[in-house]
ROSE-4610 file (N, C-alpha, C; in Angstrom, 1 decimal, always signed):
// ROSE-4610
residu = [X/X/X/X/X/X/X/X/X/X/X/X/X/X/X/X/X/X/X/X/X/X/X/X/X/X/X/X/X/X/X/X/X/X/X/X/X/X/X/X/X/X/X/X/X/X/X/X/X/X/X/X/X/X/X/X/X/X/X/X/X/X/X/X/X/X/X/X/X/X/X/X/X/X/X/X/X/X/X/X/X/X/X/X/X/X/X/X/X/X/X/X/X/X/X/X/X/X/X/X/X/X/X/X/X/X/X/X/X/X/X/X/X/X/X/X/X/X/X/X/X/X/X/X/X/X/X/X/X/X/X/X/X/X/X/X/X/X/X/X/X/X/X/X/X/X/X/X/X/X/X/X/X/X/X/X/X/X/X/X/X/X/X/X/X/X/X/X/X/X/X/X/X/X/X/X/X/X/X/X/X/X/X/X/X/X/X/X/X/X/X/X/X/X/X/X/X/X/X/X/X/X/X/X/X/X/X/X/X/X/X/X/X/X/X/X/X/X/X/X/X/X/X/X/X/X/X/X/X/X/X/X/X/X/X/X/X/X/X/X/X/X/X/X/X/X/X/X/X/X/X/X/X/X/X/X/X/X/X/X/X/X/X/X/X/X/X/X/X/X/X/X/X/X/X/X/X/X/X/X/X/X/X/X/X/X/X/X/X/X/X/X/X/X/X/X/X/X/X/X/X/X/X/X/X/X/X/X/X]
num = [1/1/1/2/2/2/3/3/3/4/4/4/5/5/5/6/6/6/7/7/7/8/8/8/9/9/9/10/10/10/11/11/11/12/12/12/13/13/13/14/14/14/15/15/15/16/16/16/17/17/17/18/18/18/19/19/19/20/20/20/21/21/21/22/22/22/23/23/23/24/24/24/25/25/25/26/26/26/27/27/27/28/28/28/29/29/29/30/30/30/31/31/31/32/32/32/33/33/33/34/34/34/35/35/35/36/36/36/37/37/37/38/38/38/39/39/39/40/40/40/41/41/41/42/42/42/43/43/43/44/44/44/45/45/45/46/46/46/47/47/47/48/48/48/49/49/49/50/50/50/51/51/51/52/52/52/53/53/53/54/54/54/55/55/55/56/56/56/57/57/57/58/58/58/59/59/59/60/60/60/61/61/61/62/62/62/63/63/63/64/64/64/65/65/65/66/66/66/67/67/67/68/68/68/69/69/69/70/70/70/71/71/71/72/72/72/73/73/73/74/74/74/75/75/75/76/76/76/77/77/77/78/78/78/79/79/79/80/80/80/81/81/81/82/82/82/83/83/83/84/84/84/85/85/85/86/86/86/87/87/87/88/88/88/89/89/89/90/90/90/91/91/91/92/92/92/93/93/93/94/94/94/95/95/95/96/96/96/97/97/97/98/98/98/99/99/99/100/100/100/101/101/101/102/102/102/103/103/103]
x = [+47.3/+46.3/+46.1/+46.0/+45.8/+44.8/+43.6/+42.5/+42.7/+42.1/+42.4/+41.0/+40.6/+39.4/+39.4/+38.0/+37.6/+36.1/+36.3/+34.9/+34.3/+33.0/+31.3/+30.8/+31.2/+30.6/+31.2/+32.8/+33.8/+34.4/+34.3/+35.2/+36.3/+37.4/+38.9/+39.3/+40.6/+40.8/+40.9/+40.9/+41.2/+42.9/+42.8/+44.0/+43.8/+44.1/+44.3/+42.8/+42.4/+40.6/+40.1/+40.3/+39.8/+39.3/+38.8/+38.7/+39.3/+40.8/+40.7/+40.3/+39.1/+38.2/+37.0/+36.6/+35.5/+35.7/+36.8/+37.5/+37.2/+36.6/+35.9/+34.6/+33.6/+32.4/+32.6/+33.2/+33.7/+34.4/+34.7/+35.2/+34.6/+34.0/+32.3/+31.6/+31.6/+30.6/+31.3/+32.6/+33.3/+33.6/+33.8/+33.8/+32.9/+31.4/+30.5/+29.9/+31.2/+30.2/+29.2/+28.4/+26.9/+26.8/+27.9/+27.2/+25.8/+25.9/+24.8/+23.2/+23.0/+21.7/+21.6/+20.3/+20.7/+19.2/+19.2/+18.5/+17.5/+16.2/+15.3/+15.4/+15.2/+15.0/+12.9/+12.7/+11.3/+11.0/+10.1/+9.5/+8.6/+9.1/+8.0/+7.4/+6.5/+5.2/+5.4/+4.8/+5.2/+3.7/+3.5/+2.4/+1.8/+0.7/-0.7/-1.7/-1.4/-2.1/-3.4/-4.1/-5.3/-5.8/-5.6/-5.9/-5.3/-4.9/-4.2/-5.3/-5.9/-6.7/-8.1/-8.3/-9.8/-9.7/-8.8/-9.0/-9.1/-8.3/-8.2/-9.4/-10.4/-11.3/-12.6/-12.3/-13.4/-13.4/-12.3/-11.8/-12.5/-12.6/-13.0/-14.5/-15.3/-16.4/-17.1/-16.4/-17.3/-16.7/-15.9/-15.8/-16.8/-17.1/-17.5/-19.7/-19.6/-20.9/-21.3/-20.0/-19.9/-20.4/-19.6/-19.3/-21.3/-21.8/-23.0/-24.0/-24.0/-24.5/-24.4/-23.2/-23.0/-23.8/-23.5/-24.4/-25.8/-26.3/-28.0/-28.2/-27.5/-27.8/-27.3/-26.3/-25.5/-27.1/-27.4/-27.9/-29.4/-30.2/-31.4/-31.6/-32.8/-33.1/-31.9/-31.8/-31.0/-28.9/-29.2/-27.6/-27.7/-28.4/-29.4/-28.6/-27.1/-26.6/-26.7/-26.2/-26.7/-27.3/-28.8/-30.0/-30.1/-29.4/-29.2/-30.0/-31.2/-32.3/-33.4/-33.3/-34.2/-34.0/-33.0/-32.3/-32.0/-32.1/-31.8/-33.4/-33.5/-34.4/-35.1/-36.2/-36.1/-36.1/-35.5/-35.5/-33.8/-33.4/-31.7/-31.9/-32.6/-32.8/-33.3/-32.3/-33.1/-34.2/-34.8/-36.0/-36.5/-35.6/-35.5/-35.6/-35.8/-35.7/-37.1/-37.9/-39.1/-40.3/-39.9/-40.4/-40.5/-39.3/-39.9/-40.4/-40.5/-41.5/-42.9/-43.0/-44.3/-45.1/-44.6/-44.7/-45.2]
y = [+39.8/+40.5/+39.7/+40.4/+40.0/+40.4/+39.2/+39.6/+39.5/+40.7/+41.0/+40.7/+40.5/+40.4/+41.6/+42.1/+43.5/+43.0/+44.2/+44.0/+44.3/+43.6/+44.4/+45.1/+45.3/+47.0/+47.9/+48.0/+49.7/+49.0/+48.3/+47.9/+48.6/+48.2/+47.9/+46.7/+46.8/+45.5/+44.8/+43.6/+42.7/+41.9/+42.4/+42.2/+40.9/+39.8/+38.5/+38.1/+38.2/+38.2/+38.6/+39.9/+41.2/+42.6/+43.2/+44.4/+45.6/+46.1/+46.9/+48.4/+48.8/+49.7/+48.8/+48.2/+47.5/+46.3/+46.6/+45.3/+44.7/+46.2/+45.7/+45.0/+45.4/+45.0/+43.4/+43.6/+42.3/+41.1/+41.4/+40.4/+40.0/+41.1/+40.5/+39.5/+39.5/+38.7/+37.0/+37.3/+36.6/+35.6/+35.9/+35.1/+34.6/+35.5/+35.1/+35.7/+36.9/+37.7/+38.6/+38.3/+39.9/+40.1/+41.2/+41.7/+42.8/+43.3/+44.1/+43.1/+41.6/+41.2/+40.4/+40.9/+40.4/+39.4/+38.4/+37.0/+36.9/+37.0/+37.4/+35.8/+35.4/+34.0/+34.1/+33.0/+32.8/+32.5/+32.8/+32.8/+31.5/+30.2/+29.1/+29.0/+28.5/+28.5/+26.8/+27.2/+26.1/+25.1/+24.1/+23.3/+23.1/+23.3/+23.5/+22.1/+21.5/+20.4/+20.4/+21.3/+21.2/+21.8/+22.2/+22.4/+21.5/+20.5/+19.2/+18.2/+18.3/+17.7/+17.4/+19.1/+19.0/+18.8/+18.8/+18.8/+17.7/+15.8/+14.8/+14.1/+14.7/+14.7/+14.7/+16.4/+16.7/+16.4/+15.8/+15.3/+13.8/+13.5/+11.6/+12.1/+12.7/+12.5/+13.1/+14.1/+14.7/+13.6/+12.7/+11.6/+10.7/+10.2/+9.6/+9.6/+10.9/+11.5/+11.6/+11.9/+12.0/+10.8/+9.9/+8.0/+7.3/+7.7/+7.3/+8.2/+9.1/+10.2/+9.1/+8.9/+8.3/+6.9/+6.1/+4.8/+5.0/+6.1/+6.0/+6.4/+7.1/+7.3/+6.1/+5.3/+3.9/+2.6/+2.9/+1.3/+1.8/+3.1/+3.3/+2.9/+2.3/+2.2/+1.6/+0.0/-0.5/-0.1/+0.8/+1.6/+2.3/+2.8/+3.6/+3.1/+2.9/+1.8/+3.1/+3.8/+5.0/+5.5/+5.5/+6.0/+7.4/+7.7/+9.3/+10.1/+9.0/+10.0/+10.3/+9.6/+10.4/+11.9/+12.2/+13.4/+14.8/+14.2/+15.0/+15.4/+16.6/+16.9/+16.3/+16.1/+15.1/+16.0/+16.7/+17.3/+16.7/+16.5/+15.8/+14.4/+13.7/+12.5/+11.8/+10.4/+10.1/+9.3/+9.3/+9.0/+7.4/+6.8/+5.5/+5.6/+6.7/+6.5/+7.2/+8.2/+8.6/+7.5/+6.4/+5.2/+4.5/+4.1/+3.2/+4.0/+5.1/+5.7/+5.8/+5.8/+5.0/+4.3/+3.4/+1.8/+1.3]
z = [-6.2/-5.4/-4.1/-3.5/-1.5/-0.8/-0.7/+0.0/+1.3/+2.0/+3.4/+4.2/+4.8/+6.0/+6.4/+6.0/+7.0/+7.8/+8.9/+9.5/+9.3/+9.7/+8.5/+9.1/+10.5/+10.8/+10.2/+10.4/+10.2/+8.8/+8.5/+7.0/+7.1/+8.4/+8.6/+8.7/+8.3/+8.1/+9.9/+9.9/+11.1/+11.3/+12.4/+12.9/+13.9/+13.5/+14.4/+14.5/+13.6/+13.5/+14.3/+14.8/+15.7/+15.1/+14.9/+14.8/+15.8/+15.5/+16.6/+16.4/+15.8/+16.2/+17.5/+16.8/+17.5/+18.3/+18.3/+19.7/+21.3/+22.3/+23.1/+22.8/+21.9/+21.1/+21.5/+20.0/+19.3/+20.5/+21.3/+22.7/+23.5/+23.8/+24.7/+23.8/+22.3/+21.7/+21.8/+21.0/+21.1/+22.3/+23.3/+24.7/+25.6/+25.0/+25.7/+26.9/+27.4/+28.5/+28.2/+29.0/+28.6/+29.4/+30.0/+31.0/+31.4/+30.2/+30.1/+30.7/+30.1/+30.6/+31.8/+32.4/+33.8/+33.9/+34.0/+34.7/+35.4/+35.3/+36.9/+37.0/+38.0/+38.5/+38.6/+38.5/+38.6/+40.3/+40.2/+41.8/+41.8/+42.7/+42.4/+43.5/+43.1/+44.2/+45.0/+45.8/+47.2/+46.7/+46.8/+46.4/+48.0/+48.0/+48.3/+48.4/+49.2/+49.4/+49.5/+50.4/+50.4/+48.8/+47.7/+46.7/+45.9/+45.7/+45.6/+45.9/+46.9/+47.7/+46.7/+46.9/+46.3/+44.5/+44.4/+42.8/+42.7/+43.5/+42.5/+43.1/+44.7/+44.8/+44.0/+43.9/+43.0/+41.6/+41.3/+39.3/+39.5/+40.5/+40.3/+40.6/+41.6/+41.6/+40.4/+39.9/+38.0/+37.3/+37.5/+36.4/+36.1/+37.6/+37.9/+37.6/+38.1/+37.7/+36.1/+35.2/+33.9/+33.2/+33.5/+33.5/+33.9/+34.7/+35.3/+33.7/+33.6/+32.8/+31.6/+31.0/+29.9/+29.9/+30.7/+30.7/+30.9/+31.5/+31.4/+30.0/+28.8/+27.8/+26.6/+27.1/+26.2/+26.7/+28.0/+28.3/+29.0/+28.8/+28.9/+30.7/+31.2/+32.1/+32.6/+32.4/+33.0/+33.2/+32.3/+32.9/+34.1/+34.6/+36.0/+37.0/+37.4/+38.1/+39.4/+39.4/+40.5/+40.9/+39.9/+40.7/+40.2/+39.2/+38.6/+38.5/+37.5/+36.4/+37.8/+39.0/+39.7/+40.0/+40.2/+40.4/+39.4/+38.1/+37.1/+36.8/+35.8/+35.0/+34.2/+33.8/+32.6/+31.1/+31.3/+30.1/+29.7/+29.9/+30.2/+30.2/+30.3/+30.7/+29.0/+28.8/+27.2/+27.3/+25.8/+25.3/+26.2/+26.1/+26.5/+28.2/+29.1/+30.3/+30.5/+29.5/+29.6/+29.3/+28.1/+27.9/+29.3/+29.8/+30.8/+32.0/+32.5/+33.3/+33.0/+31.8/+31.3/+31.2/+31.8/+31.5/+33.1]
């Protein structure tokens, strides 16, 4: 008994591990051309300095504002290294900074 290789699309047998029903198919896969799909290239955008600008601007002064925020609420009055809580609401402002306006 002599097992033969067929192809799993047409279940003929293969000739030189080809299919010659499905041979052009089968060669394109085989070799790697596709011509059928075609590539769009991406379109990149040119970088924008003045929006560069204001971002690492604007990213340090909300840090910074954030950072100030944080220590009036870690160190009460004396974290106030900025002068903040005059500026803010006091509804925002903690317990410890209502106390010493108190006082």
């Amino acid at each position: 008994m002599t097992l033969v290789a067929v192809c799993p699309r047409c279940c003929t047998p293969l000739v030189d591990s080809m299919c010659p029903q499905c041979e052009p198919e089968t060669e394109h896969f085989a070799y790697g051309h596709f011509d059928a799909v075609r590539t769009v290239q991406k379109r990149g955008r040119k970088p924008n300095f003045f929006r560069l600008l204001v971002g690492v601007v604007g990213g340090g002064l909300l840090g910074i504002f954030i950072g100030a925020y944080a220590l009036l609420w870690l160190r009460g009055a004396e974290g106030d290294i900025l002068g903040i809580a005059r500026w803010l609401p006091e509804s925002i402002l903690p317990p410890a900074i209502h106390a010493a306006d108190r006082n």
